[in-house]
C-alpha positions as CSV (number, residue, x, y, z in Angstrom):
1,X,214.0,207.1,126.6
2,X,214.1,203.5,127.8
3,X,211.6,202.0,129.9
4,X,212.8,198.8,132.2
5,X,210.4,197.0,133.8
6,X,211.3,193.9,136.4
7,X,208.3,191.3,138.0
8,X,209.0,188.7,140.9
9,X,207.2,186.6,142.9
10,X,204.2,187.9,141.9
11,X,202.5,184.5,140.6
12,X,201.3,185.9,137.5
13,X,201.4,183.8,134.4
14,X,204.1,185.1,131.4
15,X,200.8,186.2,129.5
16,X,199.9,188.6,132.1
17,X,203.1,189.5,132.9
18,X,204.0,190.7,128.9
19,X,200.9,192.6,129.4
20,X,201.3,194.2,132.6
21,X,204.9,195.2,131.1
22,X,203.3,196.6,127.7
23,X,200.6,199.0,129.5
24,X,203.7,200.2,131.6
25,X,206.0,201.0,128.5
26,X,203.0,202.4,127.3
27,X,202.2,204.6,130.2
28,X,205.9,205.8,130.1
29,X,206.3,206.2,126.4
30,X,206.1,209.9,126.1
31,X,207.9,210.4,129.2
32,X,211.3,211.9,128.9
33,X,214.3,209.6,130.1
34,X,215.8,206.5,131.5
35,X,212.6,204.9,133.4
36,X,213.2,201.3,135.9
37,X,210.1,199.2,137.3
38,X,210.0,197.5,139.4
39,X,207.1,195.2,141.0
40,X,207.6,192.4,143.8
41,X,204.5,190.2,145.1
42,X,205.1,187.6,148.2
43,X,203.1,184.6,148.7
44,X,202.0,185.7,152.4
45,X,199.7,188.5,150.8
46,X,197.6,189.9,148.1
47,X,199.4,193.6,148.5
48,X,202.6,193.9,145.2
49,X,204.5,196.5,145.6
50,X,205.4,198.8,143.1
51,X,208.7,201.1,142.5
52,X,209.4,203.8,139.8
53,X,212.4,205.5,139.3
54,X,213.0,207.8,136.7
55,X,215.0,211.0,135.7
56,X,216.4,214.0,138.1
57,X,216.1,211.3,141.0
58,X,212.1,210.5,140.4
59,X,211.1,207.6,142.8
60,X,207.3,206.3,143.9
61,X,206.3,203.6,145.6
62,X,203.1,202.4,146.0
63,X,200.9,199.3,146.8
64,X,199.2,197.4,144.4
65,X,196.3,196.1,146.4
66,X,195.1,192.8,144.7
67,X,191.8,192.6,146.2
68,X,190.8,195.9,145.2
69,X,191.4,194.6,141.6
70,X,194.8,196.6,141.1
71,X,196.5,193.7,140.1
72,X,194.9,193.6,136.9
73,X,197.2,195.3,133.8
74,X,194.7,198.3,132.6
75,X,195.1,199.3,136.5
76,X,198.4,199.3,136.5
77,X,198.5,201.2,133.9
78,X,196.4,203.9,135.0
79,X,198.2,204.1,138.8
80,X,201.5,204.7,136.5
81,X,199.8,207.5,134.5
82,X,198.9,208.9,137.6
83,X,201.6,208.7,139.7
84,X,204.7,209.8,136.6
85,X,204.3,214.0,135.8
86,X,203.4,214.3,132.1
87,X,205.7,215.4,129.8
């Protein structure tokens, strides 16, 4: 299992960003397979958007929406929990 997580343009400091990747690799860890994430922000709005690809052609998108606090790590977290089929 290997879990690859990518982060542009999203303004976040490298703090945030380590942590936003380890409550990802977290959320993944018991999750069978080759897993990539990705997460692009833009400076023209608050919305990130979010793409996980995983095994047997698995792909989500969704739209972190940063004034509904889902910019914040623990959220993040939780949307990948949510959105990735246990094991």
């Amino acid at each position: 299992m290997a879990v690859m997580v990518e982060i542009h343009h999203t303004g976040t400091e490298p703090g945030e960003r380590a942590e936003i990747v380890a409550v990802i690799e977290h959320a993944l860890a018991d999750r069978a397979g080759d897993w990539h994430v990705s997460i692009f922000g833009s400076q023209s709005s608050v919305q990130w958007e979010m793409k996980i690809s995983g095994p047997t052609g698995f792909e989500r998108t969704y739209d972190l929406d940063g004034a509904a606090g889902e910019h914040d790590p623990r959220v993040i977290g939780k949307i990948v929990t949510k959105m990735v089929p246990g094991t």
